[in-house]
N, C-alpha and C positions, 0 to 999 in steps of 0.2 A: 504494500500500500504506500501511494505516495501522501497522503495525509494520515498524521498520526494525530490523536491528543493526546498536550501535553500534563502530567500531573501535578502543574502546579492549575489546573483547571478545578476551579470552586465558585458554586453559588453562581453566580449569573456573570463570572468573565470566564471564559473558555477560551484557552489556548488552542494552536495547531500548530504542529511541525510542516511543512512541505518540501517533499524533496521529491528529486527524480522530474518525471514527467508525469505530468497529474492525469487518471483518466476519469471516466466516466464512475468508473465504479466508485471511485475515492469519496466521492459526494454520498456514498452510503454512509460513510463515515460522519463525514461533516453537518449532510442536512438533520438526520435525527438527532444529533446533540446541540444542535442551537434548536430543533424544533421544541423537544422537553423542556431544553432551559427558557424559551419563550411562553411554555405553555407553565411554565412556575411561575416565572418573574415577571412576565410582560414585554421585559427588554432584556440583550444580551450586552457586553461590551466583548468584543473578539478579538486576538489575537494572532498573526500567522506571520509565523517566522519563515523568509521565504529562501534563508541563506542557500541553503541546500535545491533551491527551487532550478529549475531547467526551463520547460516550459510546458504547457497544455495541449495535451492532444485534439484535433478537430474534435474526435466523436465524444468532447468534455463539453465543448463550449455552449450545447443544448440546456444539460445540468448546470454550469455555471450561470448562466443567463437565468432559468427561473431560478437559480438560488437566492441570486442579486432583487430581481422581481419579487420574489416570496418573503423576503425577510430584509431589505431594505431601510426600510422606518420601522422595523425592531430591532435595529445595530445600532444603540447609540454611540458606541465609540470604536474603533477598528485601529489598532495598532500595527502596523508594518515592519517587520524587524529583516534587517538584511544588510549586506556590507556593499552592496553595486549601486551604481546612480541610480542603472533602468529599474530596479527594484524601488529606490525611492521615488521613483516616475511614476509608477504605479499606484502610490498611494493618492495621486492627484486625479487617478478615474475611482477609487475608493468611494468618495462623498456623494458626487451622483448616481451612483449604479449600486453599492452595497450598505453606506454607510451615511449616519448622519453626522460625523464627526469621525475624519482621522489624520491621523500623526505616522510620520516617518521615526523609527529610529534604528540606532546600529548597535545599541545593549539591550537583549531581552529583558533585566532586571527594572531599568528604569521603562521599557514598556509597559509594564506589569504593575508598577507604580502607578502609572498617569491611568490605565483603567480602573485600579483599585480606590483610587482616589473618589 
């Protein structure tokens, strides 16, 4: 799997590792544990560390798209952790497409800060 959660995931901010080349099935992973933790809390604040990231396979980008659709305005805050520009490029289609609030950073720990906060 190229999405893993992370165990420092609690209560309503969920971590993800991504690594590899993410496919279709990886969203198995991902959609049911923001789905729970939305149908707890209301809202999630997310996590994904993309260090390890390569890139998405076509037969992903059906799932990614309703992930971003389905759960959008229940991400209040989405955290990007990775050490490459294009990685913190990404966080700037973050806000319209998955999240209502997010942050580039290159320490998971202080990632994990700014949600918990």
């Amino acid at each position: 799997m190229a999405i893993t959660q992370s165990p420092r995931s609690a209560g309503k901010v969920l971590g993800f590792e991504v690594s590899g080349e993410v496919t279709k099935e990886d969203y198995e992973v991902l959609t049911p544990a923001v789905e729970a933790a939305v149908k707890e809390f209301g809202t999630v604040r997310l996590l994904c560390d993309l260090t390890g990231f390569h890139w998405e396979k076509v037969s992903a980008w059906g799932s990614d798209f309703h992930f971003g659709h389905e759960f959008h305005h229940k991400i209040e805050r989405m955290a990007i952790v990775g050490d490459k520009k294009w990685e913190e490029m990404i966080t700037h289609l973050a806000t319209p497409f998955y999240a209502e609030e997010a942050r580039f950073f290159d320490d998971e720990d202080a990632a994990f800060a700014w949600l918990e906060s």
